[in-house]
PDB file of N, CA, C and O in Angstrom:
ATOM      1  N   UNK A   1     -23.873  71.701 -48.972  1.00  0.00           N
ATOM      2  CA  UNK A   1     -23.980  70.479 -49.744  1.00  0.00           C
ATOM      3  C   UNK A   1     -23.530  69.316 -48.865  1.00  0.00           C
ATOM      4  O   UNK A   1     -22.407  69.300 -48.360  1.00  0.00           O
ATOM      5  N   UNK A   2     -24.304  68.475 -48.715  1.00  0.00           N
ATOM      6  CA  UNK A   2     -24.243  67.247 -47.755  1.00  0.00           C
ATOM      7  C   UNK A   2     -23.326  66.061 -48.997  1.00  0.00           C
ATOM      8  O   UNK A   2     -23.432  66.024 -50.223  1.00  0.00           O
ATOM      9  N   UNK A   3     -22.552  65.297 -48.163  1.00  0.00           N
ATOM     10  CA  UNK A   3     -21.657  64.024 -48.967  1.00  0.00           C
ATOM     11  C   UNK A   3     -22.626  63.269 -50.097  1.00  0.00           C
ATOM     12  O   UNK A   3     -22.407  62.857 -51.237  1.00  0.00           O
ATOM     13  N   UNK A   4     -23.603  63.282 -49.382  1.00  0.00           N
ATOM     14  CA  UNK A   4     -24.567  62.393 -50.441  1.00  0.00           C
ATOM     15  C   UNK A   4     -24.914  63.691 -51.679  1.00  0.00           C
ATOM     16  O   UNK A   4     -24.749  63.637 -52.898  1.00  0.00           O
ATOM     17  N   UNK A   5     -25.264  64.432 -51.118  1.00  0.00           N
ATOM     18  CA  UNK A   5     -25.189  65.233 -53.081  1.00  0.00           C
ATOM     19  C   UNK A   5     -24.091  65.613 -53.762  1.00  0.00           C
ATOM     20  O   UNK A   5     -23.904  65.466 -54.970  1.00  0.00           O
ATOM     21  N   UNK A   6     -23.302  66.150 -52.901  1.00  0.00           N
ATOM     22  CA  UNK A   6     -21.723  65.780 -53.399  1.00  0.00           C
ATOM     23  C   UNK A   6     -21.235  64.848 -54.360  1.00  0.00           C
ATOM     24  O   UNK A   6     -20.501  65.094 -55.317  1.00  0.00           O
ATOM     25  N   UNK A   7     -21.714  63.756 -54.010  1.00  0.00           N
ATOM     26  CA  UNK A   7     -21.463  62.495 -54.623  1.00  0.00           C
ATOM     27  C   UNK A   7     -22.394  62.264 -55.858  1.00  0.00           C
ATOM     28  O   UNK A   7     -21.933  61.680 -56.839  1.00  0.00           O
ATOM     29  N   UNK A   8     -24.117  62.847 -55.839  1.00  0.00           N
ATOM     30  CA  UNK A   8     -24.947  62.533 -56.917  1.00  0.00           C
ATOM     31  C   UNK A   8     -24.434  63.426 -57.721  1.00  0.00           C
ATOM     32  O   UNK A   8     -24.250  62.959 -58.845  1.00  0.00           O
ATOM     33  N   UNK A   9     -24.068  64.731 -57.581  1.00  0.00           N
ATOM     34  CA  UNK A   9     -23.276  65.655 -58.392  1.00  0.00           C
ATOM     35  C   UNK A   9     -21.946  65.222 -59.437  1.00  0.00           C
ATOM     36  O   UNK A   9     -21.748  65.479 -60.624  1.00  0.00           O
ATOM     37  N   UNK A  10     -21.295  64.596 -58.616  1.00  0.00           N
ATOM     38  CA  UNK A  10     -19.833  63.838 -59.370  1.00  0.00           C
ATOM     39  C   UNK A  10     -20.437  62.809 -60.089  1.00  0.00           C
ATOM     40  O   UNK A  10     -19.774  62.542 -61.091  1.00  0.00           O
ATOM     41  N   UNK A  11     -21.523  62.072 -59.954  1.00  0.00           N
ATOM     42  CA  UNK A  11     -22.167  61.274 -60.367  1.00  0.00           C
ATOM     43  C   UNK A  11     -23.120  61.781 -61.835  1.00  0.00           C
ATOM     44  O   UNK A  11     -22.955  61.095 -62.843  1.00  0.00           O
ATOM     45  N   UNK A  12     -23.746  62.549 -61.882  1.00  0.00           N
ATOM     46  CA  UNK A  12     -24.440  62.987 -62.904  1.00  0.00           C
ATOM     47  C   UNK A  12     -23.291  64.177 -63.671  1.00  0.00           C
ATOM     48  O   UNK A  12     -23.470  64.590 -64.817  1.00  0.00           O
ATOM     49  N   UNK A  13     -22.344  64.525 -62.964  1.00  0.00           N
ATOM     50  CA  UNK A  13     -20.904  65.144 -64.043  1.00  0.00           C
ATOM     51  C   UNK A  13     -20.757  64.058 -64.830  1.00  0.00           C
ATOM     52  O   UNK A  13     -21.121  63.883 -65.993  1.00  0.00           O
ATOM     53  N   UNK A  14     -19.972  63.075 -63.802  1.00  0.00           N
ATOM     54  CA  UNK A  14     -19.478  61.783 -65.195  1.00  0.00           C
ATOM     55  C   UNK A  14     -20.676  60.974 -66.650  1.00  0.00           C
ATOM     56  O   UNK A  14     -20.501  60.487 -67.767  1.00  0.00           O
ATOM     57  N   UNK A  15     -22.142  61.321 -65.497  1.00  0.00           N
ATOM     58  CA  UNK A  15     -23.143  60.502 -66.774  1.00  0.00           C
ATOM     59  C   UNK A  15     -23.232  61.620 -67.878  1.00  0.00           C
ATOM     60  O   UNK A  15     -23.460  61.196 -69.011  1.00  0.00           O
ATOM     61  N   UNK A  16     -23.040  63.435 -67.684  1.00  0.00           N
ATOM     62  CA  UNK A  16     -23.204  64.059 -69.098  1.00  0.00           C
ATOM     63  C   UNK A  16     -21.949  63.883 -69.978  1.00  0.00           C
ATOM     64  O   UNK A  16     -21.892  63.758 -71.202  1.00  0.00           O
ATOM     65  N   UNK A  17     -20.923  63.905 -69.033  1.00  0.00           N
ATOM     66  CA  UNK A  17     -19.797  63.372 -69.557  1.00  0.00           C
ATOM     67  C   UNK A  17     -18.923  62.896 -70.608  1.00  0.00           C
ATOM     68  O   UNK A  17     -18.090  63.308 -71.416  1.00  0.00           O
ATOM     69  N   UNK A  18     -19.612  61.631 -70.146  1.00  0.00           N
ATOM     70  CA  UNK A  18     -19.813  60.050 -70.873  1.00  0.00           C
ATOM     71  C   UNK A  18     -20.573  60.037 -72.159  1.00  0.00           C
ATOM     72  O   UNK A  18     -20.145  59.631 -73.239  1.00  0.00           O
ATOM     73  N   UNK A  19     -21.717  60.517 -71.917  1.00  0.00           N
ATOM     74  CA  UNK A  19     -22.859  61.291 -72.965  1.00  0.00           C
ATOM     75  C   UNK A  19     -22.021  61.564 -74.093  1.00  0.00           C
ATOM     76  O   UNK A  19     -21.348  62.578 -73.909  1.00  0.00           O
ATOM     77  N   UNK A  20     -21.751  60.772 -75.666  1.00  0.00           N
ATOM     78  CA  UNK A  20     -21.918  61.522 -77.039  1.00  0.00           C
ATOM     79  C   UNK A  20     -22.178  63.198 -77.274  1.00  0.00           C
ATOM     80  O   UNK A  20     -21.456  64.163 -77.522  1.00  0.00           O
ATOM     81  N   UNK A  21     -23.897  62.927 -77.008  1.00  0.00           N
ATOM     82  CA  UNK A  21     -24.432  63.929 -77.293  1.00  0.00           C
ATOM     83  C   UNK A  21     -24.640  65.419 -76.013  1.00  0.00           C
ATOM     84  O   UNK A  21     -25.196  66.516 -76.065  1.00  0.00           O
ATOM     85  N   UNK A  22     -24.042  64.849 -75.224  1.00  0.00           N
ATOM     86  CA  UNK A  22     -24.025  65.969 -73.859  1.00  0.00           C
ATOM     87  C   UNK A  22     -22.482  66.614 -73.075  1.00  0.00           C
ATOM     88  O   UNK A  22     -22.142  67.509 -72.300  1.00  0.00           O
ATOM     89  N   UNK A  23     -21.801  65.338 -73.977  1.00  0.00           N
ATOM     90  CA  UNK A  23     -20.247  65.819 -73.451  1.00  0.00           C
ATOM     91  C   UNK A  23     -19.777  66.811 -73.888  1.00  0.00           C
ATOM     92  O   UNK A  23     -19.965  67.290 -75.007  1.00  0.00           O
ATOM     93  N   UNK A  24     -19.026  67.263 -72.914  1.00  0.00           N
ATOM     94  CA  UNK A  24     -18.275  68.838 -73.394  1.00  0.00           C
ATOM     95  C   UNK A  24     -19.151  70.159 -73.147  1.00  0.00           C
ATOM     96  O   UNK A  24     -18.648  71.277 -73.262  1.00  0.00           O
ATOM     97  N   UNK A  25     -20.472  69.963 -72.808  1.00  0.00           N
ATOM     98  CA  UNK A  25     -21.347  70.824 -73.151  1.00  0.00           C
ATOM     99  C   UNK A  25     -21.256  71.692 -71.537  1.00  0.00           C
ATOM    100  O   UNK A  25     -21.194  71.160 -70.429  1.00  0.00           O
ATOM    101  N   UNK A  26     -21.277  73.299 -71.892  1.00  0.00           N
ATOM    102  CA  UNK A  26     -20.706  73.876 -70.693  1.00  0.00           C
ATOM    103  C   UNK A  26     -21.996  73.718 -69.985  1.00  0.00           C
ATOM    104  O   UNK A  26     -22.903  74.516 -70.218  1.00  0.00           O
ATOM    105  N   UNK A  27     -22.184  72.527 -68.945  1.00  0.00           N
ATOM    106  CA  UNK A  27     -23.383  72.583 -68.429  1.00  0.00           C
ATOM    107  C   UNK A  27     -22.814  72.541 -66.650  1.00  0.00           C
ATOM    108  O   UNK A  27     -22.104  71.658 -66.170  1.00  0.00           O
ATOM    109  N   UNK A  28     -23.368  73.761 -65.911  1.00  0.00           N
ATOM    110  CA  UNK A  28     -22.406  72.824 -64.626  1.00  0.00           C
ATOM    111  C   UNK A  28     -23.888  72.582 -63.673  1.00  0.00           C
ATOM    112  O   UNK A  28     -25.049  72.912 -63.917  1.00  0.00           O
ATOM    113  N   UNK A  29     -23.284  71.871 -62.518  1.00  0.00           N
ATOM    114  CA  UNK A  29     -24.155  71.282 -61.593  1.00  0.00           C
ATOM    115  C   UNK A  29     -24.387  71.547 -60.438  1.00  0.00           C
ATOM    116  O   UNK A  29     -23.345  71.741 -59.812  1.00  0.00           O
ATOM    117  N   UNK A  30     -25.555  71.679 -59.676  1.00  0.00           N
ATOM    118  CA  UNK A  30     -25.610  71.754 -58.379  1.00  0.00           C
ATOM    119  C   UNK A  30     -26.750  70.964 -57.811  1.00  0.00           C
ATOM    120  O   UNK A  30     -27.822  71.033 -58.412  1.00  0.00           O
ATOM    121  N   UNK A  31     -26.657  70.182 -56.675  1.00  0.00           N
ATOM    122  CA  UNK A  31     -27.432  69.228 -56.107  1.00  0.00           C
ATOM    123  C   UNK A  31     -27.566  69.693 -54.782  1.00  0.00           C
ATOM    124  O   UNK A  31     -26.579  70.098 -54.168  1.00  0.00           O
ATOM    125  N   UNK A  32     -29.077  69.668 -54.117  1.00  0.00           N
ATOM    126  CA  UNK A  32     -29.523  70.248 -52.837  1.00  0.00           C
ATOM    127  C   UNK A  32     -30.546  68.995 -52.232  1.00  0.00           C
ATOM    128  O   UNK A  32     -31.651  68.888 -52.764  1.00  0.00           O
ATOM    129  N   UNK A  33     -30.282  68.323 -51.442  1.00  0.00           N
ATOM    130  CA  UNK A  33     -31.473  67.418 -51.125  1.00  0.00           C
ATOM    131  C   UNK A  33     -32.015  66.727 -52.235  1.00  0.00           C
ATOM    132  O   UNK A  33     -33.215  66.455 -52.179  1.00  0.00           O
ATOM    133  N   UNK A  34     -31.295  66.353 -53.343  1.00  0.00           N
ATOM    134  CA  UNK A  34     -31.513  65.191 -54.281  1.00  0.00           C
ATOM    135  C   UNK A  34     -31.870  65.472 -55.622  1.00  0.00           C
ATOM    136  O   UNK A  34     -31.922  64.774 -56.636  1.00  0.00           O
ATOM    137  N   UNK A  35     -32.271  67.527 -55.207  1.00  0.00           N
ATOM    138  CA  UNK A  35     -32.705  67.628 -56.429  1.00  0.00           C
ATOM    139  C   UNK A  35     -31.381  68.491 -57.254  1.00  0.00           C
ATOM    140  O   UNK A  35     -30.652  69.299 -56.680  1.00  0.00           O
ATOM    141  N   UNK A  36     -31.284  68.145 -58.576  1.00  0.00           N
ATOM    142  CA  UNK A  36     -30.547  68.509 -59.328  1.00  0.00           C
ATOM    143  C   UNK A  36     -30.192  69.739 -59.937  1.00  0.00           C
ATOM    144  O   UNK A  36     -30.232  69.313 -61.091  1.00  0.00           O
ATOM    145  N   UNK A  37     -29.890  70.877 -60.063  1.00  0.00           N
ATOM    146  CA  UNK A  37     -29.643  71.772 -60.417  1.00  0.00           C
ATOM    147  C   UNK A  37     -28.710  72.198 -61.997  1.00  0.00           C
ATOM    148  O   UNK A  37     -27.506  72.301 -61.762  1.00  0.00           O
ATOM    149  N   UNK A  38     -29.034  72.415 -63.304  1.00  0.00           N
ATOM    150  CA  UNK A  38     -28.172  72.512 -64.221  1.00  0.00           C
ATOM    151  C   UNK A  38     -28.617  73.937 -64.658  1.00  0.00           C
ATOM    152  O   UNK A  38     -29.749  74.415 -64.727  1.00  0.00           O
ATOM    153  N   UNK A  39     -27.168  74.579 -64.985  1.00  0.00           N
ATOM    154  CA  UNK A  39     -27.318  75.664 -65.384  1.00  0.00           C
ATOM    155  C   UNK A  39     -26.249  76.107 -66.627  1.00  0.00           C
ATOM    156  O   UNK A  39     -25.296  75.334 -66.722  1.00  0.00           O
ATOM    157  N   UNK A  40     -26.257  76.989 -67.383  1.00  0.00           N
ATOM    158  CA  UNK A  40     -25.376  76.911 -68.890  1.00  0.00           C
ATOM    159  C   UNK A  40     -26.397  76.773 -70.166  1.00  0.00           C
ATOM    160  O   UNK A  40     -27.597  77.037 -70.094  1.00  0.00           O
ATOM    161  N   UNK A  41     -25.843  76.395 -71.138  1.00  0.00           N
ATOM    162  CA  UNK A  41     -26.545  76.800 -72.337  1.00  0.00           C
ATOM    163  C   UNK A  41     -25.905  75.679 -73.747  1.00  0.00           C
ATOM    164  O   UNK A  41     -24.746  75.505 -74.124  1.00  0.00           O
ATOM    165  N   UNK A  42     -26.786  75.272 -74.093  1.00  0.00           N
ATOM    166  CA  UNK A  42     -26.557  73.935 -75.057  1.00  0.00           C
ATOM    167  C   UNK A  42     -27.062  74.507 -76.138  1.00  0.00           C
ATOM    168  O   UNK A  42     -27.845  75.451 -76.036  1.00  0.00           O
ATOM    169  N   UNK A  43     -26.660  73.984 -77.375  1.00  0.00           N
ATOM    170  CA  UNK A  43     -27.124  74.347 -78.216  1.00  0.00           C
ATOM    171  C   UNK A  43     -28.346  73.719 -79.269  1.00  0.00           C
ATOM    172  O   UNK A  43     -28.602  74.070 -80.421  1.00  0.00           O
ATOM    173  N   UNK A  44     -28.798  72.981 -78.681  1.00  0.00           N
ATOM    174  CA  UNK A  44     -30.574  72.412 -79.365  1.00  0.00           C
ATOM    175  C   UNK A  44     -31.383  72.061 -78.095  1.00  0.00           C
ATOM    176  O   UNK A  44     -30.826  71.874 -77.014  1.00  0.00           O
ATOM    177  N   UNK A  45     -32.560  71.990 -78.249  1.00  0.00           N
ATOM    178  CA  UNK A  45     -34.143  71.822 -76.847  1.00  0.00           C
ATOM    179  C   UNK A  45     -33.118  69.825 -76.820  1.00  0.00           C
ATOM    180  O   UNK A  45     -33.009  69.141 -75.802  1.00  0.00           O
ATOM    181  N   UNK A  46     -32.761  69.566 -77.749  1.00  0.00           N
ATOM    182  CA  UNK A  46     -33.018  68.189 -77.484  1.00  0.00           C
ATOM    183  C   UNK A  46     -31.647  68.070 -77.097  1.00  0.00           C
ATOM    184  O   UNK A  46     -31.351  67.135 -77.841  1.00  0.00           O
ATOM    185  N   UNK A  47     -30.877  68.261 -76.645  1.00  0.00           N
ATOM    186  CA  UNK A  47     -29.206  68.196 -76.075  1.00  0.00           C
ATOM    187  C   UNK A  47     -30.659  68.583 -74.694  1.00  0.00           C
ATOM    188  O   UNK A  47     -31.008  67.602 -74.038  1.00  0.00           O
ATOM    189  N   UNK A  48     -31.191  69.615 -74.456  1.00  0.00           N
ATOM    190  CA  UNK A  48     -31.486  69.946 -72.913  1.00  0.00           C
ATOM    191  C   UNK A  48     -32.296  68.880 -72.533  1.00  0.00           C
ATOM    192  O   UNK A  48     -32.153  68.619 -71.339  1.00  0.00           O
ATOM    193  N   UNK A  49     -32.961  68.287 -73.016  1.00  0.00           N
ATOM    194  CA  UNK A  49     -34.190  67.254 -73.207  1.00  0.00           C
ATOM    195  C   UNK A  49     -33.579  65.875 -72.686  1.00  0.00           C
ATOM    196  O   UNK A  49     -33.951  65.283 -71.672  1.00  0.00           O
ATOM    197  N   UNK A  50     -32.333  65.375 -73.777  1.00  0.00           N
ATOM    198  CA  UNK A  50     -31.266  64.478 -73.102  1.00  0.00           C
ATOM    199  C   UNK A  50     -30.590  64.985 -71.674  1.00  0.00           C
ATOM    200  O   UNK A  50     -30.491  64.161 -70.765  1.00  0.00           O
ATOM    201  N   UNK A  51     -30.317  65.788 -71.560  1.00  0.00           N
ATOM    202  CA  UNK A  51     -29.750  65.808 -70.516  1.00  0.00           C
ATOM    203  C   UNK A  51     -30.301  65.820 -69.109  1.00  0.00           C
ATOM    204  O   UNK A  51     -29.704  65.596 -68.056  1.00  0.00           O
ATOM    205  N   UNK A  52     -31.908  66.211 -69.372  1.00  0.00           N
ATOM    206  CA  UNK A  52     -32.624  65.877 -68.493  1.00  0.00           C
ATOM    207  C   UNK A  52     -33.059  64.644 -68.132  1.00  0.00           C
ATOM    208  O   UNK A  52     -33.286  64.327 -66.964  1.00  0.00           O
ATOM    209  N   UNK A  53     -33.206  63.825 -69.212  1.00  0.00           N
ATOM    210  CA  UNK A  53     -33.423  62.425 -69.080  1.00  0.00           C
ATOM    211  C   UNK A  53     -32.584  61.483 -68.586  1.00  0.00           C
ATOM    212  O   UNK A  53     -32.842  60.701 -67.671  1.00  0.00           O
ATOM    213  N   UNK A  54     -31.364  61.583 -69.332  1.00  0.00           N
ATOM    214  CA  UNK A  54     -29.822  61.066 -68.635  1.00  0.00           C
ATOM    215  C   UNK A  54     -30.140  61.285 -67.017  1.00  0.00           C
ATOM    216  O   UNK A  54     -30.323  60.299 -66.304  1.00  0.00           O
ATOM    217  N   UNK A  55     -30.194  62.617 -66.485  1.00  0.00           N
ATOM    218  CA  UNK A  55     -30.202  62.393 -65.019  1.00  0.00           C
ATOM    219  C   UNK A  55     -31.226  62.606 -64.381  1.00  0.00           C
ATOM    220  O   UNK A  55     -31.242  62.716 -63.155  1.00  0.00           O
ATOM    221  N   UNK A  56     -32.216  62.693 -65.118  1.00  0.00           N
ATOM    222  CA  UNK A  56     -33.480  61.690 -64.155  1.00  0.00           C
ATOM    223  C   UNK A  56     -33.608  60.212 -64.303  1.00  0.00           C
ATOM    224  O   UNK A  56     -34.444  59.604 -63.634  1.00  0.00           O
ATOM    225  N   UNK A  57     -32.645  59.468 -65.333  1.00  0.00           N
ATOM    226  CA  UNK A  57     -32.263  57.705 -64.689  1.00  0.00           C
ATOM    227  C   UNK A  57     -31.671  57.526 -63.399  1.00  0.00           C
ATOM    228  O   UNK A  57     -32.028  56.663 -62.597  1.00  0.00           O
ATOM    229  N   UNK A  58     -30.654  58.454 -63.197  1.00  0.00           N
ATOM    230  CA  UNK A  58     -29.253  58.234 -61.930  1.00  0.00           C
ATOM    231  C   UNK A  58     -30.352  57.986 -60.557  1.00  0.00           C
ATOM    232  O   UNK A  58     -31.422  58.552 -60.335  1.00  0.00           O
ATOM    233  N   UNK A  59     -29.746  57.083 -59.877  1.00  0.00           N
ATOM    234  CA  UNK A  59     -30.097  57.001 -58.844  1.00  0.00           C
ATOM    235  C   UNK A  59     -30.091  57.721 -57.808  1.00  0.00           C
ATOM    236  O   UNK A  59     -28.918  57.930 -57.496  1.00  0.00           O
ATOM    237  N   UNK A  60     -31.168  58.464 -56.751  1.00  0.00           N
ATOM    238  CA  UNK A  60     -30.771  59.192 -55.501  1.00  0.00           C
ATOM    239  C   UNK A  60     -31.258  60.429 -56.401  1.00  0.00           C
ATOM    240  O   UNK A  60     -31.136  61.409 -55.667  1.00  0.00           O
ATOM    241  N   UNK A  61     -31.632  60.743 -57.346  1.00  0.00           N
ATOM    242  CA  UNK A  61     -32.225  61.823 -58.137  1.00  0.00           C
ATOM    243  C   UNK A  61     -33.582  62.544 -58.065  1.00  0.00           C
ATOM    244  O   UNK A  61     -34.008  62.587 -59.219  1.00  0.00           O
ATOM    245  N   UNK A  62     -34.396  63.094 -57.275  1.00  0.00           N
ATOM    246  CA  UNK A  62     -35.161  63.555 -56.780  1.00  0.00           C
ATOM    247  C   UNK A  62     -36.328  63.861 -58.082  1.00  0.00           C
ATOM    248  O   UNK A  62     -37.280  63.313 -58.638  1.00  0.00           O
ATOM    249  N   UNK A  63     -35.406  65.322 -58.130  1.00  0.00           N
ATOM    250  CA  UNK A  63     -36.086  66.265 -59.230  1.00  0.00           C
ATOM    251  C   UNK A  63     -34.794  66.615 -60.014  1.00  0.00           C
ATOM    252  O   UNK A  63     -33.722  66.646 -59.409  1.00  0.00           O
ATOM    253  N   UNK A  64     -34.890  66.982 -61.867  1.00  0.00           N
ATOM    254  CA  UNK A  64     -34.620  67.636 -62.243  1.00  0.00           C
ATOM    255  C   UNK A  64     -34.372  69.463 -62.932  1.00  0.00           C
ATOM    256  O   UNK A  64     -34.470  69.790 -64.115  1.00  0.00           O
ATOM    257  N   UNK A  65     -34.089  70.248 -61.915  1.00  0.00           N
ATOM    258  CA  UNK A  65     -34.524  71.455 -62.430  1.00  0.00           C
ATOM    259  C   UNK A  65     -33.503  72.201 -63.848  1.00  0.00           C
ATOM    260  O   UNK A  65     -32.284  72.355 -63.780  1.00  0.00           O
ATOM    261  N   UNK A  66     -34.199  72.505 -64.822  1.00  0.00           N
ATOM    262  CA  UNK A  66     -33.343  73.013 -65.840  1.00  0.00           C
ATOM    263  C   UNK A  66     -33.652  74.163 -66.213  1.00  0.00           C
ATOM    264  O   UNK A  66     -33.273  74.547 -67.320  1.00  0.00           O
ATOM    265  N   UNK A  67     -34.610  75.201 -65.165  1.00  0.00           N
ATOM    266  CA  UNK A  67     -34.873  76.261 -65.569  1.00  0.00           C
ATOM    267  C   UNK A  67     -34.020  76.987 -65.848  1.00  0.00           C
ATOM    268  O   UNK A  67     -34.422  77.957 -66.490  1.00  0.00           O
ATOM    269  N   UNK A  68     -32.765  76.962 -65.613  1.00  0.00           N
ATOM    270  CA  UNK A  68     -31.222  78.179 -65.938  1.00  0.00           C
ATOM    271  C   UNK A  68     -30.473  77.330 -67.179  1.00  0.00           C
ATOM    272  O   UNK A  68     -29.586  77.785 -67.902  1.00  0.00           O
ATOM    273  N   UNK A  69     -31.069  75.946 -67.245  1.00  0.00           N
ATOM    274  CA  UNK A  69     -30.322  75.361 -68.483  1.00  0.00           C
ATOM    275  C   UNK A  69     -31.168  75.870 -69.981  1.00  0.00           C
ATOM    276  O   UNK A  69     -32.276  75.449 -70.313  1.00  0.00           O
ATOM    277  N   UNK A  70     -30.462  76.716 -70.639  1.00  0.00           N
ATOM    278  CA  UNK A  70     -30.915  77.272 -72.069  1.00  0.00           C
ATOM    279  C   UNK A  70     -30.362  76.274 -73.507  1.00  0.00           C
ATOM    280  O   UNK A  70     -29.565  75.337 -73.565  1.00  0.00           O
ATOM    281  N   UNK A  71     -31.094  76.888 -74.450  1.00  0.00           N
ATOM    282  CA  UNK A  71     -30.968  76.227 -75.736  1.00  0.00           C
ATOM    283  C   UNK A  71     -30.113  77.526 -76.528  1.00  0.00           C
ATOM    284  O   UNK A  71     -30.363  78.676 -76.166  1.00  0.00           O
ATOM    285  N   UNK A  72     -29.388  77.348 -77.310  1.00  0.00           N
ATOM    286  CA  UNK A  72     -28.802  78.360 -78.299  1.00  0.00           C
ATOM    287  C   UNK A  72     -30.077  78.745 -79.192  1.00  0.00           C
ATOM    288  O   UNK A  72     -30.438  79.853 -79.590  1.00  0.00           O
ATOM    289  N   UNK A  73     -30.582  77.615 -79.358  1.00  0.00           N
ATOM    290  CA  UNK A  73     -31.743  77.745 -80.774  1.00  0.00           C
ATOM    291  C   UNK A  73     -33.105  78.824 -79.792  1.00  0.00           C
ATOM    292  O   UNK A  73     -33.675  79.752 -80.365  1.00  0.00           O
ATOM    293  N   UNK A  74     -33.278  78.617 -78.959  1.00  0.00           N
ATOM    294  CA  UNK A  74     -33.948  79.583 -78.409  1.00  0.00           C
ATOM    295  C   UNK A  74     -33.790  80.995 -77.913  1.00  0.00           C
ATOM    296  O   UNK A  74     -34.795  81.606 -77.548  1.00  0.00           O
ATOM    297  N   UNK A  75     -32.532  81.588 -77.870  1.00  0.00           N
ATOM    298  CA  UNK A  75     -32.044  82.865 -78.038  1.00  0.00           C
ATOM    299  C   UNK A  75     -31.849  83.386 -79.148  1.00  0.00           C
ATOM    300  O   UNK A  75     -31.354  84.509 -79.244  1.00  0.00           O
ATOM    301  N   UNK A  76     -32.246  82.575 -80.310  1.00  0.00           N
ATOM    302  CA  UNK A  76     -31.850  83.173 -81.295  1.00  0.00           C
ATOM    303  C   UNK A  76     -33.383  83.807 -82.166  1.00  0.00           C
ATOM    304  O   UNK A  76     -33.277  84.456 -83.207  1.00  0.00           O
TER     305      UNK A  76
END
């Protein structure tokens, strides 16, 4: 992990954060060359939906991948 994703990482921690509807949510992060990495499990499509959107605003944000990020409502 290079300083600059390091940093978009601490950066898109504090924006789910901050997030109402995304805070607290066991989502963790990994950033590779800009693109974003979330993995964990929320409990509605639209908590994952926000949270994709939230950090595809952030700046220096490539791609969002949320294929390891799950919904509760969809395991069930």
């Amino acid at each position: 992990m290079t300083i600059h994703d390091e940093a978009l990482a601490n950066m898109v921690r504090s924006e789910l954060a901050m997030d109402t509807r995304t805070g607290g949510l066991p989502i963790s992060v990994r950033v590779s060359g800009g693109e974003v990495f979330l993995k964990g499990c929320v409990d509605t499509r639209e908590q994952l939906a926000i949270a994709e959107f939230i950090i595809s605003g952030i700046p220096g944000v490539r791609h969002v991948n949320i294929e390891e990020l799950q919904a509760k409502e969809d395991r069930a």
